[in-house]
C-alpha positions as CSV (number, residue, x, y, z in Angstrom):
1,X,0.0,0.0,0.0
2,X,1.2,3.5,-1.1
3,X,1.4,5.5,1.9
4,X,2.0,9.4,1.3
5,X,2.7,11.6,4.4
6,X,1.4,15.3,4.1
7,X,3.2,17.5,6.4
8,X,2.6,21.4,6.3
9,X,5.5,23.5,7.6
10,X,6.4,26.9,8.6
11,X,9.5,27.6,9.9
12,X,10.5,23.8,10.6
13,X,14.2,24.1,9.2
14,X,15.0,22.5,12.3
15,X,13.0,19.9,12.6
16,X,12.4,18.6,9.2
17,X,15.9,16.8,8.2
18,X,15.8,15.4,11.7
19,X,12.4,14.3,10.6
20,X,12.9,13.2,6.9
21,X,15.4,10.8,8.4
22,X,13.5,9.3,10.8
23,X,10.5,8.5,9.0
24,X,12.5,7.1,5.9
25,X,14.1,4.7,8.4
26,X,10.6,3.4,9.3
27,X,10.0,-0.5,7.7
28,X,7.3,1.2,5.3
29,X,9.1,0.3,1.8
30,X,6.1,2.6,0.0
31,X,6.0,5.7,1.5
32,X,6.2,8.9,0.4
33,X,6.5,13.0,1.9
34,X,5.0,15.7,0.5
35,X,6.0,18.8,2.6
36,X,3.8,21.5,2.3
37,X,5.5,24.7,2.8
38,X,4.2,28.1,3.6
39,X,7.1,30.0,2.0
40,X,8.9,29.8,5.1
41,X,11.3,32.6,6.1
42,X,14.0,30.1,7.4
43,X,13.8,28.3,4.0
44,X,12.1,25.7,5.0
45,X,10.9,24.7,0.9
46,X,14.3,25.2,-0.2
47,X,15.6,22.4,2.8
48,X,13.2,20.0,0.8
49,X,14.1,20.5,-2.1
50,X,17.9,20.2,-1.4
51,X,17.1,17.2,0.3
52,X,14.7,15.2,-2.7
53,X,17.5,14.2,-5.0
54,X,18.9,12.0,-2.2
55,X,15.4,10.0,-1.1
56,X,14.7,9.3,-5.3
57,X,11.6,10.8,-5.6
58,X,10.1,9.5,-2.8
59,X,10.2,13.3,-1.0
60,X,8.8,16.2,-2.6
61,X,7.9,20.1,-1.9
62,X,4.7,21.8,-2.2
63,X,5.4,25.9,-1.9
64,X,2.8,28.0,-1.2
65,X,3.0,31.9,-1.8
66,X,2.8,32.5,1.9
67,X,1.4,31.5,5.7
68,X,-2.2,30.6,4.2
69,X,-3.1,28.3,7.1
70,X,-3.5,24.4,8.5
71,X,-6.7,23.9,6.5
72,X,-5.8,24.3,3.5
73,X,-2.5,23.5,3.3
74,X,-3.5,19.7,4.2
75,X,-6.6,19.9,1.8
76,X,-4.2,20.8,-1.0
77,X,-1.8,18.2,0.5
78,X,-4.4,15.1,0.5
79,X,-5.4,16.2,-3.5
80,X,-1.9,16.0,-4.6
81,X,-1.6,13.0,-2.7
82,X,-4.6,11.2,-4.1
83,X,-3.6,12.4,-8.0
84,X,-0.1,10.7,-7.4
85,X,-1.5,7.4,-6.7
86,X,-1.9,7.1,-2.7
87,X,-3.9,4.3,-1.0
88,X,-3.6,6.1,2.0
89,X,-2.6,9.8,3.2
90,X,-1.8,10.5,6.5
91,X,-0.9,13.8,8.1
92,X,1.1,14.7,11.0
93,X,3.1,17.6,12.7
94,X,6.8,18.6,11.8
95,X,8.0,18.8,15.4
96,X,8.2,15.5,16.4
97,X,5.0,15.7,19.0
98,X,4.0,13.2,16.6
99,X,5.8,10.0,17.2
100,X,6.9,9.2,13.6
101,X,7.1,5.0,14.5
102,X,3.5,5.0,14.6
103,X,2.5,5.7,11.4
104,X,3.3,2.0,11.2
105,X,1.0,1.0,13.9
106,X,-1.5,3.5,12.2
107,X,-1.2,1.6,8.4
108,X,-1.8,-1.6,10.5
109,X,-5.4,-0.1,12.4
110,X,-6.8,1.4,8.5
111,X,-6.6,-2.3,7.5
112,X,-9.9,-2.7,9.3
113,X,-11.3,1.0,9.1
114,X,-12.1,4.2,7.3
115,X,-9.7,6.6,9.4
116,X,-7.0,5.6,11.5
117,X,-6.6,8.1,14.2
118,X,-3.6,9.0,17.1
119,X,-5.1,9.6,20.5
120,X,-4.0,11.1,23.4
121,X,-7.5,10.4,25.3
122,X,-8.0,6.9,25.1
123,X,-5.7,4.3,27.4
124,X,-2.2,4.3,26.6
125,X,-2.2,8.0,25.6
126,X,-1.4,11.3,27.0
127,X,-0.1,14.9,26.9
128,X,3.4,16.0,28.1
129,X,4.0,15.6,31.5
130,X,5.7,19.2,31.5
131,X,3.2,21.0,30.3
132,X,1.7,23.6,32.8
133,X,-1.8,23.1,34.2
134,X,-3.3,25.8,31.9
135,X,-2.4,24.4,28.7
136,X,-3.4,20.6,29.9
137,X,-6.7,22.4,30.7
138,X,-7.2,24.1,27.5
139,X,-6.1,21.3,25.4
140,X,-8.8,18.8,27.2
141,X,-11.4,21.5,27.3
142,X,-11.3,22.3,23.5
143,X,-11.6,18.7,23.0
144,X,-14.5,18.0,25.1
145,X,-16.1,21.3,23.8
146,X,-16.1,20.1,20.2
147,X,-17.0,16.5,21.3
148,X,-20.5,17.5,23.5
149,X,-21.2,20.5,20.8
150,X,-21.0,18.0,17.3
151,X,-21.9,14.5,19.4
152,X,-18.6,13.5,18.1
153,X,-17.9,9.6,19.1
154,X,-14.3,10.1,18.7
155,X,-11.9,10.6,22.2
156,X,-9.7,13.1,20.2
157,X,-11.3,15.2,17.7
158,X,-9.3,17.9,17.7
159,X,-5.8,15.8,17.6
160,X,-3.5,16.5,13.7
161,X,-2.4,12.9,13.7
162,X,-4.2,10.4,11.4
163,X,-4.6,8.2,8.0
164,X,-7.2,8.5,5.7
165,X,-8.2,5.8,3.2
166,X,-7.9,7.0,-0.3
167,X,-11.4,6.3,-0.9
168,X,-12.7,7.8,2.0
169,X,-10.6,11.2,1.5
170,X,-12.6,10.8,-1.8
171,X,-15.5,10.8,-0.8
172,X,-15.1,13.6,1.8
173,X,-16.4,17.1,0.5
174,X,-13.4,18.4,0.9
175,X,-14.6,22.1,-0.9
176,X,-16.9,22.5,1.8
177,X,-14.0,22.6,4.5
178,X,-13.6,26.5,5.7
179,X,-11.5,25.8,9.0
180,X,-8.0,26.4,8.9
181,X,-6.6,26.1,12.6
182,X,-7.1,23.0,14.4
183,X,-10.7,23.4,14.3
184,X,-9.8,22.2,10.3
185,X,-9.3,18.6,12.5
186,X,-12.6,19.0,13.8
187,X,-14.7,19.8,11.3
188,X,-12.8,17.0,9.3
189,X,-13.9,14.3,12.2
190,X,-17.3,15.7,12.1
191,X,-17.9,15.2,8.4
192,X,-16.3,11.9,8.3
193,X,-18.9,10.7,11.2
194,X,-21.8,12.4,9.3
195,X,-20.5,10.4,6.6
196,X,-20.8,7.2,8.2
197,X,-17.0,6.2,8.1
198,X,-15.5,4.0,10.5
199,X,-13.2,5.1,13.1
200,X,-10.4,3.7,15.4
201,X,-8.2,5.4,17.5
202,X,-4.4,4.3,18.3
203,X,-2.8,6.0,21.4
204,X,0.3,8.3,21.8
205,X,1.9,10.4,24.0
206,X,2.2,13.7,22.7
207,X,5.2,15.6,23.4
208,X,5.7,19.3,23.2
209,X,8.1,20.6,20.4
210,X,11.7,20.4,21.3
211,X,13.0,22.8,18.7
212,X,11.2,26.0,16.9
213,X,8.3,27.8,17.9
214,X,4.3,26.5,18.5
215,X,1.9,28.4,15.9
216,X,-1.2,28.2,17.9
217,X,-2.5,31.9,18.8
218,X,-5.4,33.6,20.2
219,X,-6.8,33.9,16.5
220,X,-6.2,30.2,16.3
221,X,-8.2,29.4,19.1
222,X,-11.2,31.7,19.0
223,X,-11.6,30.0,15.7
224,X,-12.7,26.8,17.2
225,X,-14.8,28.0,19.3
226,X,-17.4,29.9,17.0
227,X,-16.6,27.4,14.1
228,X,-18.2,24.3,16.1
229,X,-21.0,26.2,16.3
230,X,-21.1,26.8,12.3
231,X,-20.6,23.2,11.4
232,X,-23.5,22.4,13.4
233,X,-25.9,24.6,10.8
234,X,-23.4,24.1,7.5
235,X,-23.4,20.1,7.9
236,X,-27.1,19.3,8.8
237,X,-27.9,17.9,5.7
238,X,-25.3,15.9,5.2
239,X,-26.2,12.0,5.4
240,X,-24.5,8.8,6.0
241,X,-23.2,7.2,2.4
């Protein structure tokens, strides 16, 4: 099974040859990166593309004009994906909060569902240990929020890591997506449930960011909040395949 990994970036000139390595190292003979860069002041895009000859095609860039946001950076991630030939897509972080080994144990869960999804709210997973109290709170809270609001059966709806079927992510109306923060993971899990598509979450413990800078703001997060709302009215016709 072709696996293509969609990772946006902004500033991850750190992170993503540390990355690249890592995930190439992984026993998944078929997999590809597409790197979705934001035009990146650091030069993030020109890192990839100094690094592609060396990984023989199987590493590629994707530059944007400029910071156009989460959203649709992975929705124009998951097309290119799908026209190249992936059987599945996953996306993922560039600052190793996402354990890169298990997108293995992720390929393994889609062989029996539609989406196979990293959780830190189910046994076995968790949040960093050092984080302070306020962000553990606002991290669980935004998840709950979302979860009551949208009836959402997942544990983890507003968690970045996961692997789509091809076929699902084709039959996702992925025009109708307007979020671009991490309400983007949101309203993705809502649709896909609306949809009817089978779900199973794999635990992780996600750790904070070692090198570079988080992007989550203010703007970021009052997003979520009033978009949970909106999906409610914008998604209420939308039935099960």
């Amino acid at each position: 099974m072709q696996l293509t990994v969609v990772i946006p970036t902004y500033n991850e000139a750190e992170n993503l040859p540390k990355l690249v390595s890592v995930l190439f190292a992984l026993p998944l003979p078929d997999l590809r990166l597409l790197i979705v860069d934001d035009n990146s002041p650091d030069g993030t895009g020109a890192m990839v593309d100094e690094l592609a000859p060396v990984y023989a095609g199987r590493l590629s860039a994707l530059h944007r004009s400029g910071k156009l946001g989460l959203g649709t950076a992975y929705i124009t991630g998951f097309r290119r994906a799908i026209e190249a030939g992936a059987d599945a897509v996953a996306q993922m972080d560039a600052d190793f909060s996402h354990p890169p080994e298990l997108l293995v144990d992720l390929l393994e869960a889609l062989q029996t569902c539609d989406i196979a999804m990293g959780s830190r709210y189910v046994p076995g997973g968790g949040v960093d240990e050092r984080w302070p109290l306020w962000r553990k709170s606002l991290s669980g809270f935004g998840n709950i929020y979302a979860r009551a609001i949208l009836r959402l059966p997942v544990h983890d709806a507003t968690g970045g890591y996961r692997m789509w079927r091809r076929d699902t992510l084709l039959g996702m109306p992925l025009d109708r997506v307007r979020s671009n923060g991490y309400a983007f993971q949101v309203e993705m899990a809502y649709i896909a449930c609306r949809l009817g598509y089978t779900f199973r979450e794999v635990p992780f413990y996600f750790a904070d960011r070692q090198w570079g800078h988080s992007k989550m703001s203010y703007h970021i997060q009052q997003e979520a909040a009033v978009r949970v709302w909106q999906m409610l009215f914008e998604y209420r016709r939308l039935a099960r395949r």
